[in-house]
Gaussian input, Z-matrix of N, CA and C with variables (Angstrom, degrees):
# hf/3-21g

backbone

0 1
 N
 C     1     B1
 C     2     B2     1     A1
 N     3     B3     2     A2     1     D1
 C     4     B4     3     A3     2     D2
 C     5     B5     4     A4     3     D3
 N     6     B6     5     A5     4     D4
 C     7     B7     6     A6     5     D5
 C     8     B8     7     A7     6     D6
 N     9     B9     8     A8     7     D7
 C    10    B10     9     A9     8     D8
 C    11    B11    10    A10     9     D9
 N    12    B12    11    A11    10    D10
 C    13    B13    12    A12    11    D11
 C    14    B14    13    A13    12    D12
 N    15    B15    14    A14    13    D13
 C    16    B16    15    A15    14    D14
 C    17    B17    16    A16    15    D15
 N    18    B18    17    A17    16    D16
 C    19    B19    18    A18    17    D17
 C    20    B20    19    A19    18    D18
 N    21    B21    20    A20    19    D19
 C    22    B22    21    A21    20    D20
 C    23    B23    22    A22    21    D21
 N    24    B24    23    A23    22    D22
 C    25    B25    24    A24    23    D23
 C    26    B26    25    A25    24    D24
 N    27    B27    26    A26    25    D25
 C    28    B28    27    A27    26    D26
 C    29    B29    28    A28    27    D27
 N    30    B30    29    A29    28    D28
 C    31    B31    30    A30    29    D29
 C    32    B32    31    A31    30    D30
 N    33    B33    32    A32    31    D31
 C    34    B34    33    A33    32    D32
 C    35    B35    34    A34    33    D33
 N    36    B36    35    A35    34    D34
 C    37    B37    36    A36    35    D35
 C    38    B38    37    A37    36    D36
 N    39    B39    38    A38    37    D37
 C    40    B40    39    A39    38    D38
 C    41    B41    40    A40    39    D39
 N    42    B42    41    A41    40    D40
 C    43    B43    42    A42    41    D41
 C    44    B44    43    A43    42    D42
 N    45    B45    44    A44    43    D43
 C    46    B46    45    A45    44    D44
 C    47    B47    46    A46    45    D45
 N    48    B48    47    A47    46    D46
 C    49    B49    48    A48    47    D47
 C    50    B50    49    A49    48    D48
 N    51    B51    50    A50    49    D49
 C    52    B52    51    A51    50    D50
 C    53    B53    52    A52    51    D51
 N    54    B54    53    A53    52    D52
 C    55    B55    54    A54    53    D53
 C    56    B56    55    A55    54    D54
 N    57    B57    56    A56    55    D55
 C    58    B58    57    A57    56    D56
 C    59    B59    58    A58    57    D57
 N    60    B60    59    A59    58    D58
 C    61    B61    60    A60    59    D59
 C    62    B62    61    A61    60    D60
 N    63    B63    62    A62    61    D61
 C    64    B64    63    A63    62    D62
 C    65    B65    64    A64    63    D63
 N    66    B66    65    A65    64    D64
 C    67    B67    66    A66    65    D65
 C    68    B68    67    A67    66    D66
 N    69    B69    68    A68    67    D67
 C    70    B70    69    A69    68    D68
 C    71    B71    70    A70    69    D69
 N    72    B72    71    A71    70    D70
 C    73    B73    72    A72    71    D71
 C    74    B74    73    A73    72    D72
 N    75    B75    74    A74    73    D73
 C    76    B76    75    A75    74    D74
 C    77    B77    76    A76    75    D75
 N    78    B78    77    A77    76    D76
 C    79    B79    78    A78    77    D77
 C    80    B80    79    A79    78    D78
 N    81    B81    80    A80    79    D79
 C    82    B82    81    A81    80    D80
 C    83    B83    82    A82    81    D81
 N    84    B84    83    A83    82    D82
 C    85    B85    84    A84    83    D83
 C    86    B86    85    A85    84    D84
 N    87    B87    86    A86    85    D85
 C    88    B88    87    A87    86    D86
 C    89    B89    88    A88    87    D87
 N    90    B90    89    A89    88    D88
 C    91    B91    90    A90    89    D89
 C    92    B92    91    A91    90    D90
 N    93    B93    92    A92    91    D91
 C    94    B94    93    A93    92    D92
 C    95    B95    94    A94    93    D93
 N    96    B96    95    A95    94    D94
 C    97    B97    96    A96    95    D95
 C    98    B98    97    A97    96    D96
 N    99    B99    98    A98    97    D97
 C   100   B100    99    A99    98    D98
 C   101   B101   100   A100    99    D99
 N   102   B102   101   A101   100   D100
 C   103   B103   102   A102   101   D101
 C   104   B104   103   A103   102   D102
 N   105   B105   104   A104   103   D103
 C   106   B106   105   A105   104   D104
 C   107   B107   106   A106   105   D105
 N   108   B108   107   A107   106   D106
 C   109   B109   108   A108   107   D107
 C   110   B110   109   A109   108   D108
 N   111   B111   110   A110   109   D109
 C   112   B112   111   A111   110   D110
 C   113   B113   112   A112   111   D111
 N   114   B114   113   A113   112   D112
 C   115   B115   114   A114   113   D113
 C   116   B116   115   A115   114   D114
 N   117   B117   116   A116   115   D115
 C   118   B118   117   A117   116   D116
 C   119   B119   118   A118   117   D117
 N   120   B120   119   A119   118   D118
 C   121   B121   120   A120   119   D119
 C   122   B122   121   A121   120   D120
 N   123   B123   122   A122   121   D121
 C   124   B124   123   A123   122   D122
 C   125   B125   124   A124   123   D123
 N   126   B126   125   A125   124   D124
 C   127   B127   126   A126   125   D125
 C   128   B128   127   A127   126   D126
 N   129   B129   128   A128   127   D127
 C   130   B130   129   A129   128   D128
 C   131   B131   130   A130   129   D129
 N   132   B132   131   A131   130   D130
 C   133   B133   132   A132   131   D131
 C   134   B134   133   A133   132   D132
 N   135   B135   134   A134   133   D133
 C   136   B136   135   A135   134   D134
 C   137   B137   136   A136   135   D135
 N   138   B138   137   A137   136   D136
 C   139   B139   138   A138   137   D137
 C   140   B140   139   A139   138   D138
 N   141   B141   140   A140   139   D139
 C   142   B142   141   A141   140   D140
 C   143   B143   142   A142   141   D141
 N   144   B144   143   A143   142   D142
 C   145   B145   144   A144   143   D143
 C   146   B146   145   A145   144   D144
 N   147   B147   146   A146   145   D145
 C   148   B148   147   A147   146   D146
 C   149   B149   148   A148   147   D147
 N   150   B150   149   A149   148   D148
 C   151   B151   150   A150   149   D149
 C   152   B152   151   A151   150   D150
 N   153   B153   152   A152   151   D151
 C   154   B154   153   A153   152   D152
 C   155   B155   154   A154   153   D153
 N   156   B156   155   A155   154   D154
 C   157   B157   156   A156   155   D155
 C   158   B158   157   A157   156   D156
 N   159   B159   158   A158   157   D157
 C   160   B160   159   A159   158   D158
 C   161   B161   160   A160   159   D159
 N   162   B162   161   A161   160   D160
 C   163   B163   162   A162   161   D161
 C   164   B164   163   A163   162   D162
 N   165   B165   164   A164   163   D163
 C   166   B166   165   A165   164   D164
 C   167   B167   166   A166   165   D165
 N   168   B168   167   A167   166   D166
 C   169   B169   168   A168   167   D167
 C   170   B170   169   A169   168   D168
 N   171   B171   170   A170   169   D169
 C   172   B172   171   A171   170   D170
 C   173   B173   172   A172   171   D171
 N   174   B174   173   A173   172   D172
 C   175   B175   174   A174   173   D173
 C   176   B176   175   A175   174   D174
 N   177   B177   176   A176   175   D175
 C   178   B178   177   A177   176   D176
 C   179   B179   178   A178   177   D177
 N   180   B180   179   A179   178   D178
 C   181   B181   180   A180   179   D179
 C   182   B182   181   A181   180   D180

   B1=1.4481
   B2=1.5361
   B3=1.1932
   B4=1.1186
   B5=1.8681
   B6=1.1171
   B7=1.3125
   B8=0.9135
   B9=1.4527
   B10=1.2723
   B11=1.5076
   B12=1.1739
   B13=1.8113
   B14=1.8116
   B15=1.1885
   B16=1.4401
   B17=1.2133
   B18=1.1747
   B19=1.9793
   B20=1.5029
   B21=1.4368
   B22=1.3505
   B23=1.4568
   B24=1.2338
   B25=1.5808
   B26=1.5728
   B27=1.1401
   B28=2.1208
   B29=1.4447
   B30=2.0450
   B31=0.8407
   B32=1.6663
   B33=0.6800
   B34=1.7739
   B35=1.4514
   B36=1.4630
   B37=1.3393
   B38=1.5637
   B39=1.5222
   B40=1.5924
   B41=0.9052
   B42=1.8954
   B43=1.4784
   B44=1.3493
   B45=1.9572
   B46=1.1698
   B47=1.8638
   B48=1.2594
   B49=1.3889
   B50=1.9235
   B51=1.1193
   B52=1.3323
   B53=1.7755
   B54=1.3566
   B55=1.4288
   B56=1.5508
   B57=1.5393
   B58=1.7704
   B59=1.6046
   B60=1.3401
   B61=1.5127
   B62=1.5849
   B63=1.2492
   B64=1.3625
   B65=1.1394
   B66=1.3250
   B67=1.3410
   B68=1.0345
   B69=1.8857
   B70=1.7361
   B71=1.3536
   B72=1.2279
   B73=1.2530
   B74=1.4897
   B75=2.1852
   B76=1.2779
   B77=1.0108
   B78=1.6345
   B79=1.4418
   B80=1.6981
   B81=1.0423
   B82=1.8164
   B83=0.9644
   B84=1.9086
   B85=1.5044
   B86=2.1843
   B87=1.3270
   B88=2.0710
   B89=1.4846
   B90=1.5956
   B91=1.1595
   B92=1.5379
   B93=1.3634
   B94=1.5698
   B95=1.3216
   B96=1.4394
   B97=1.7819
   B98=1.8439
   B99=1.2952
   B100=1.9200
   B101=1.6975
   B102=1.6533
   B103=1.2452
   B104=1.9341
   B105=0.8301
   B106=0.8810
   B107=1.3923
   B108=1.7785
   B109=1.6414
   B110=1.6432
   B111=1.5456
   B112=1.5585
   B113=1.0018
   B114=1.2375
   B115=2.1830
   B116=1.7543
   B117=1.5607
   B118=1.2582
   B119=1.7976
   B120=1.8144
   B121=1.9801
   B122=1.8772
   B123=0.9647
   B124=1.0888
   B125=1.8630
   B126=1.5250
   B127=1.8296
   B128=1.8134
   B129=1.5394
   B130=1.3963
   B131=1.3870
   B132=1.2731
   B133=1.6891
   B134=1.4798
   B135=1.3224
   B136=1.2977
   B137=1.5907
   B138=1.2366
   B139=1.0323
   B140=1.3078
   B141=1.3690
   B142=1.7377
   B143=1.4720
   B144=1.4979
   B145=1.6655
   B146=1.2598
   B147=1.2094
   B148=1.5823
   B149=1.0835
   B150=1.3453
   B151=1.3143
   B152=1.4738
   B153=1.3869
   B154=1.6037
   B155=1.3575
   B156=0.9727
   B157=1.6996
   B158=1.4030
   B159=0.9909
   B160=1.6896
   B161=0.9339
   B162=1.9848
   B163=1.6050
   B164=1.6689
   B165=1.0276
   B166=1.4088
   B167=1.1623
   B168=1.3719
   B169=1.4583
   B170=2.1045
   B171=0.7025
   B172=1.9376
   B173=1.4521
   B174=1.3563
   B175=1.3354
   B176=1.2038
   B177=1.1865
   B178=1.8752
   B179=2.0590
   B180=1.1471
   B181=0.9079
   B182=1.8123
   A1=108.43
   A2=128.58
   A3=122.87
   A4=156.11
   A5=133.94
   A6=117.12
   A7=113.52
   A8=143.23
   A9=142.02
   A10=104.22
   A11=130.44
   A12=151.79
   A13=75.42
   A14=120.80
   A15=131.16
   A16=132.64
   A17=157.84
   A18=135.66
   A19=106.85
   A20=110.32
   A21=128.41
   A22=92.93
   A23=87.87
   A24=91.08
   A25=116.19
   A26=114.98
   A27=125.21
   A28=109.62
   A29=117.43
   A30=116.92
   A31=91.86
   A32=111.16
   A33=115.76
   A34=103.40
   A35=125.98
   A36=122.65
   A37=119.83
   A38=103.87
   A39=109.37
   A40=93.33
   A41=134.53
   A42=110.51
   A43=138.60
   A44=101.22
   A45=113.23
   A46=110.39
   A47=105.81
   A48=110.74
   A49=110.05
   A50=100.83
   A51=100.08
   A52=111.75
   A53=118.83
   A54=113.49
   A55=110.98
   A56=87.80
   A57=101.77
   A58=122.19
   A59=99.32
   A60=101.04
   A61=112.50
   A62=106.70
   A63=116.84
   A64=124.10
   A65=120.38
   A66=144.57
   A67=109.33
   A68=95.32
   A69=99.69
   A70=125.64
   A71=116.20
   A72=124.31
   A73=104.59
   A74=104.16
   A75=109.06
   A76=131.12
   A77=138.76
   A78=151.75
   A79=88.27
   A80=125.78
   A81=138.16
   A82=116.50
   A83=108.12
   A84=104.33
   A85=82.00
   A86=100.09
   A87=100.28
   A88=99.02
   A89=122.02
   A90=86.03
   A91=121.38
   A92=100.83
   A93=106.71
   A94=99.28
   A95=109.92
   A96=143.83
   A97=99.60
   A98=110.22
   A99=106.97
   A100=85.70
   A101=95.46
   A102=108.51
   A103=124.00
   A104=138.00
   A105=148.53
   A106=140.07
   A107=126.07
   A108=121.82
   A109=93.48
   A110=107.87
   A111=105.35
   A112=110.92
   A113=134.16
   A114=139.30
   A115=93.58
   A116=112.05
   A117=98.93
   A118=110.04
   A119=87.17
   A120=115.20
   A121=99.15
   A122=118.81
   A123=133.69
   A124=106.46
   A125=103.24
   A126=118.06
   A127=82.92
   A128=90.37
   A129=124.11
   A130=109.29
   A131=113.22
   A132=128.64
   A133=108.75
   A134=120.74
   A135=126.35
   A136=125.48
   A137=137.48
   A138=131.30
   A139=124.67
   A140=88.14
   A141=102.42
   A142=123.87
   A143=98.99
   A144=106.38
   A145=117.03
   A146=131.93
   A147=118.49
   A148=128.56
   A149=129.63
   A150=117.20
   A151=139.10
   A152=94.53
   A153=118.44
   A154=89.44
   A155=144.00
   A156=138.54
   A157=106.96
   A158=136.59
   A159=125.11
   A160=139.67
   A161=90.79
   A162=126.91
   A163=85.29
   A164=155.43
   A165=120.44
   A166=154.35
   A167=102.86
   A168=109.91
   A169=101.57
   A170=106.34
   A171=116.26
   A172=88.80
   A173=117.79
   A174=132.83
   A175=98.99
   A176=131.99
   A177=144.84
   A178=97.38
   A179=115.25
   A180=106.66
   A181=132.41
   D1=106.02
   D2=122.84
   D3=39.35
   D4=52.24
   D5=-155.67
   D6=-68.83
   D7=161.94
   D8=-156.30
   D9=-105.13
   D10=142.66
   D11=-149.78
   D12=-85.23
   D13=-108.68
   D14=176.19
   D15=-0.48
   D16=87.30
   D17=164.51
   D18=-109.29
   D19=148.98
   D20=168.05
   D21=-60.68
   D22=163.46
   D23=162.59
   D24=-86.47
   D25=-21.34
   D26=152.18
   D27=-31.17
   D28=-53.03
   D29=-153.11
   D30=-89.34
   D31=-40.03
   D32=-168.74
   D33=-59.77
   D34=-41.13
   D35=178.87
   D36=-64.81
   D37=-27.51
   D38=177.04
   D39=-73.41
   D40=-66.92
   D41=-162.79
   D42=-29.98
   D43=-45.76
   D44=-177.64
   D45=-100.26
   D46=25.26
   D47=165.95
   D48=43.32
   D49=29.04
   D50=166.21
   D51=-113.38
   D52=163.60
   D53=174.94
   D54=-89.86
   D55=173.64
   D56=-175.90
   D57=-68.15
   D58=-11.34
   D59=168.02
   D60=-70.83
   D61=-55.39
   D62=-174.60
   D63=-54.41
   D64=-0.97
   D65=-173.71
   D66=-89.73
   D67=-80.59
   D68=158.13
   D69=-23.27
   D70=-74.42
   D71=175.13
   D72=-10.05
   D73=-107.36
   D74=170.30
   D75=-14.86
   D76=-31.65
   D77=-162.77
   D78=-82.83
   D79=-70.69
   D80=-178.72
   D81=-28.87
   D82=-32.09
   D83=-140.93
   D84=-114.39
   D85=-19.84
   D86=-173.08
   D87=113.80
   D88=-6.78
   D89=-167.46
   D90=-110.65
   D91=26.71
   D92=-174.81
   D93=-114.21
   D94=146.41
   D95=174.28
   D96=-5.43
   D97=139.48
   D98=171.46
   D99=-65.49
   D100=138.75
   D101=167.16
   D102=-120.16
   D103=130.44
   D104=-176.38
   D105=-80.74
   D106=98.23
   D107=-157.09
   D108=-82.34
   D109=149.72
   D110=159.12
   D111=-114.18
   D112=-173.22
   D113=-165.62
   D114=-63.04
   D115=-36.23
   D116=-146.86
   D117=-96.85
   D118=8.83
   D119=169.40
   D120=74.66
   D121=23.66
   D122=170.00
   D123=-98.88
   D124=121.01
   D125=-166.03
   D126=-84.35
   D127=169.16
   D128=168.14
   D129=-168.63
   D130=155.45
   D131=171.69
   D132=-115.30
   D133=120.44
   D134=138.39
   D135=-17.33
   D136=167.52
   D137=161.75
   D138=-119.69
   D139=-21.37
   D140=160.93
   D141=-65.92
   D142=-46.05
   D143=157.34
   D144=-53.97
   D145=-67.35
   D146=171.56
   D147=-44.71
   D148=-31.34
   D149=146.26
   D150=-21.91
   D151=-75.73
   D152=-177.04
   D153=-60.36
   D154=-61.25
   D155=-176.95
   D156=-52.19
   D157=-67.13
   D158=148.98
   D159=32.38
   D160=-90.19
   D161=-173.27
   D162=-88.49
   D163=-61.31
   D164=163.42
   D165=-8.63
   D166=-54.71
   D167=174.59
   D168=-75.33
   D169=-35.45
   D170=164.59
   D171=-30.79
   D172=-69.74
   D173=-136.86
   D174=-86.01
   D175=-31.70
   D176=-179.33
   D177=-73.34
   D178=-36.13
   D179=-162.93
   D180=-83.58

């Protein structure tokens, strides 16, 4: 199976087992994943983007 291209930002926070604040947060501050509005103002993340955000923080560190 497949992982899916798309995540909520719900789903992205479980992956990384952090909460939705902390998200927020990072989001406020630049340092969380490019996120993406749709018509219906509902976010999503790439996964390709999370990637590269990822291997960034690798690279920051």
């Amino acid at each position: 199976m497949s992982a899916r291209t798309w995540l909520t930002v719900e789903e992205f926070c479980a992956e990384l087992n952090i909460a939705r604040s902390t998200f927020n947060d990072w989001r406020a501050k630049g340092r969380a994943p490019i996120v993406r509005k749709l018509p219906n103002g509902k976010l999503r993340l790439e996964r390709a983007d999370i990637k590269s955000w990822y291997d960034s923080l690798a690279e920051a560190a």
